[in-house]
N, C-alpha and C positions, 0 to 999 in steps of 0.2 A: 504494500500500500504506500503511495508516494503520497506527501501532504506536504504544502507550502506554509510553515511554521507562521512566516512572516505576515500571512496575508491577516489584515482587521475579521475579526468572527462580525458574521450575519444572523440574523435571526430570519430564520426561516418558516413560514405560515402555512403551506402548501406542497405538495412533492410532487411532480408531474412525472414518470413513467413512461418512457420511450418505450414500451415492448415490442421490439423488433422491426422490421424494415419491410417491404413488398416482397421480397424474396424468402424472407424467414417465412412469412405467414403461409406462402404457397406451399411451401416445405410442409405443412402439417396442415391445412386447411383440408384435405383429401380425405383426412383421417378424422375429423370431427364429422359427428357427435359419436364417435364409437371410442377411440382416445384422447387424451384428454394431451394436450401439449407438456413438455417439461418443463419443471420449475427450476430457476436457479436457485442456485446452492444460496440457503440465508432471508429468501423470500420472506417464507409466514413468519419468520423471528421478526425483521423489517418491519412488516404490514402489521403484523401486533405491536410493535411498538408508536407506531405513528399512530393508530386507532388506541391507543390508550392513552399518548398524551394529544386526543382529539386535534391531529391533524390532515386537515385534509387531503384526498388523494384523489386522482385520476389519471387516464389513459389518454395518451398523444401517440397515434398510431397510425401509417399508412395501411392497415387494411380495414377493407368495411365494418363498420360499426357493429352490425349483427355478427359478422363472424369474431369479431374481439371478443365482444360479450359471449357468444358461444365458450368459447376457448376459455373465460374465466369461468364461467357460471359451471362448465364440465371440470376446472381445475379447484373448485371449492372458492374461487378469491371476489369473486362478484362483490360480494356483500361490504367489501374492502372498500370500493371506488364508486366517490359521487356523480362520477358521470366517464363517459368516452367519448374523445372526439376520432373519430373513425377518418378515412381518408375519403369518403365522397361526400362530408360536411364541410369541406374546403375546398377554394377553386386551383390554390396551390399547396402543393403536399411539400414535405420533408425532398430538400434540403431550406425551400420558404420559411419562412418565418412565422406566415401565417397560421398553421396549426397550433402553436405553442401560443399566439397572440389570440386564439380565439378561446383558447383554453382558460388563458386568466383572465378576459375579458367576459365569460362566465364564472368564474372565481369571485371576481370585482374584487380582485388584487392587483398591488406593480408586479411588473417581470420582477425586480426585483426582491421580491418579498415570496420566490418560488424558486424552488430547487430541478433541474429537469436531469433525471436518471435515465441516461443512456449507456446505448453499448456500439456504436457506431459513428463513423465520421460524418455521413449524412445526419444524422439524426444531430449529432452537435451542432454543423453549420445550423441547424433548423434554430434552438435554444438557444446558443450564445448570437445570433441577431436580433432575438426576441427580445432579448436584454433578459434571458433568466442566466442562473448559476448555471454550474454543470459539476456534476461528479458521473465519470464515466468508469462505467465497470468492463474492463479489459473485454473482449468478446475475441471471436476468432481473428478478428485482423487487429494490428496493432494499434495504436493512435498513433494519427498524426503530429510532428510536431509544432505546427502552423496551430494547433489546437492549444497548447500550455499556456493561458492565458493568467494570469494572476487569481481569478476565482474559479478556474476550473481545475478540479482535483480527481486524480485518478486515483482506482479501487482493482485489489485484484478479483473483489467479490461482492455481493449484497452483504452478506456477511459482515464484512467489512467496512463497509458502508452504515450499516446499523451499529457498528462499534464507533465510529465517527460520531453518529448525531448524540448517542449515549454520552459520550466523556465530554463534548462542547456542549453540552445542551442547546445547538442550537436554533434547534424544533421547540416552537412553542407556538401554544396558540392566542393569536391576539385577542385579546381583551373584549374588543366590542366587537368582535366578528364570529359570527356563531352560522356554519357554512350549510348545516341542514335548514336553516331559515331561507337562506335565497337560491340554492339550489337542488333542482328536482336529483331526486334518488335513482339510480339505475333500474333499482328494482321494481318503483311502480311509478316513476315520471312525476313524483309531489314531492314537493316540500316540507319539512315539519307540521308549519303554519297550513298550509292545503291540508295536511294529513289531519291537522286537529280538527279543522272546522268539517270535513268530508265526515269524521270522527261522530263530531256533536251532533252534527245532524242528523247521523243515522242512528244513531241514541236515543235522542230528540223525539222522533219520526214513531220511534218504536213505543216509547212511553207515552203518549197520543199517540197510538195507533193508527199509525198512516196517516194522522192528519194533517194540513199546513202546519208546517215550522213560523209562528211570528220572528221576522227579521231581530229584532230586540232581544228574543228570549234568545235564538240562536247565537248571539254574537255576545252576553253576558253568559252563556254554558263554555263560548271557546276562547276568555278571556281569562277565565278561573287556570287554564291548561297553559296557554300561551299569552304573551306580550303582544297583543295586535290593537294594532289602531282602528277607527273605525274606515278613514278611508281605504286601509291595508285591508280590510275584511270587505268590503265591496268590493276590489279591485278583484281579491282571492271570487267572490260568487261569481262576478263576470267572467273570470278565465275559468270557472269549474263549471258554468253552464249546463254544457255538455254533460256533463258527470254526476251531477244531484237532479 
């Protein structure tokens, strides 16, 4: 593991996940949903530790959306990442910048204030334009050295990498940002806030059986649960529409 002693510690809010490149994915996409893709060495240590000191994760990935989430959801790790950006949610892929920019612009974080874990030199050019960090975990080819930038630190492992964020603590979660509030969950496309009031109301619903929900009672049932304003709980009715 190479570390640049010298360089000022960051604090880090977010960890974006490069899992592999168009060529990796086609390598094993053949074989889903019958096997599940390999994990590197260190992963669940990693992704347990970021989900315990509640930091957020997601996937910056050129293969499609579905088949990422396939490949986690068969590898047990879904439940890990608040969202994926897949490679046909963007009009330019890795080595652009634009996938890692769309990714903390769902965040509503700086690049700066995000970590992006890759294993490739495409996938760097992508992150360090975006203005994120980088810690790259050695992969089959070596790094470049047009890449050794003063914030980008190489790993010979995840492993490794999760012994990093441990001894700097540089993972912590900010204060007024609490990321299941503004962004929807992989698992079923809602938010917290969505989830409580979708919640209330079908509670609601049941104890008056089946009748009208009065607006008022509905939104004094999902305030006792959640911090919502009243225009934040309109905005939530109008985008659940569909859904209630």
């Amino acid at each position: 593991m190479a570390l640049k002693d010298n360089v000022p510690r960051r604090r880090t809010h977010a960890v974006l996940f490069g899992l592999g490149d168009q060529a990796w994915s086609e390598r094993y996409s053949a074989r889903i949903p019958i096997e599940p893709a390999p994990l590197k060495d260190g992963l669940i240590e990693l992704l347990a530790y970021l989900m315990l000191h509640r930091i957020p994760c997601a996937v910056v990935t050129s293969t499609r959306t579905d088949v990422a989430m396939r490949e986690l959801q068969n590898a047990g790790l879904l439940q890990h990442f608040q969202f994926v950006i897949g490679g046909e949610q963007v009009r330019r892929g890795k080595p652009d910048p634009e996938p890692y920019l769309r990714a903390v612009e769902v965040l509503r974080l700086s690049p700066a204030a995000c970590v992006a874990l890759e294993d490739s030199d495409i996938g760097v050019r992508s992150a360090v334009a975006a203005g994120l960090r980088v810690s790259q975990v050695n992969g089959l080819v070596q790094p470049s050295a047009d890449f050794l930038a003063p914030d980008h630190k190489l790993f010979d492992s995840l492993r490794d990498v999760h012994m990093h964020f441990a001894v700097t603590g540089e993972c912590v979660k900010r204060a007024d940002y609490t990321v299941n509030d503004v962004v929807p969950d992989v698992r079923d496309g809602l938010t917290r806030k969505e989830r409580a009031v979708l919640y209330c109301l079908r509670e609601t619903q049941q104890e008056l059986k089946d009748r009208n929900v009065p607006t008022i009672m509905l939104y004094g049932r999902v305030v006792e649960k959640v911090d919502l304003s009243q225009r934040e709980f309109q905005e939530i009715l109008t985008r659940m529409a569909g859904k209630i």
